[in-house]
KOLNUVO-947857 format. One record per residue (C-alpha): x, y, z. Coordinates in steps of 0.02 Angstrom, whole numbers, padded with zeros to 5 digits, always signed. Layout:
XYZ ...
END
This chain:
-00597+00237-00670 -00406+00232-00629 -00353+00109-00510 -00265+00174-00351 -00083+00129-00292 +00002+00155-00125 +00186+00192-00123 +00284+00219+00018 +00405+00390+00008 +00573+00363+00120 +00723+00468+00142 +00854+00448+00277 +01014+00510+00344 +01117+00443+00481 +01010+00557+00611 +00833+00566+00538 +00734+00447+00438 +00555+00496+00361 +00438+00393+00285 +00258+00456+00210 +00132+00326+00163 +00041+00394-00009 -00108+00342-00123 -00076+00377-00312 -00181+00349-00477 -00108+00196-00561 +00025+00270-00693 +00089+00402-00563 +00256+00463-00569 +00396+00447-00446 +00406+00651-00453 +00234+00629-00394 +00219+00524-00271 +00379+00650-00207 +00263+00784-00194 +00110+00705-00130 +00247+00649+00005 +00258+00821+00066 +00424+00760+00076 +00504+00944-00013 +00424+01040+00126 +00551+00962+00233 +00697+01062+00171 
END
């Protein structure tokens, strides 16, 4: 059984910050832990 990670996701600009809190297989990507984020339904 793959062991679990949590990452934290942040993005900021001068007026809005966001930051997403995310659990991830062990070995998960950076793309992924984007999308798990939610983080592209922002735009």
């Amino acid at each position: 059984m793959p062991a679990n990670i949590r990452v934290e996701v942040a993005y900021a600009l001068p007026e809005k910050q966001y930051l997403q809190r995310v659990t991830l297989d062990e070995g998960a990507t950076v793309e992924q832990a984007i999308i798990a984020s939610g983080l592209l339904a922002l735009a």
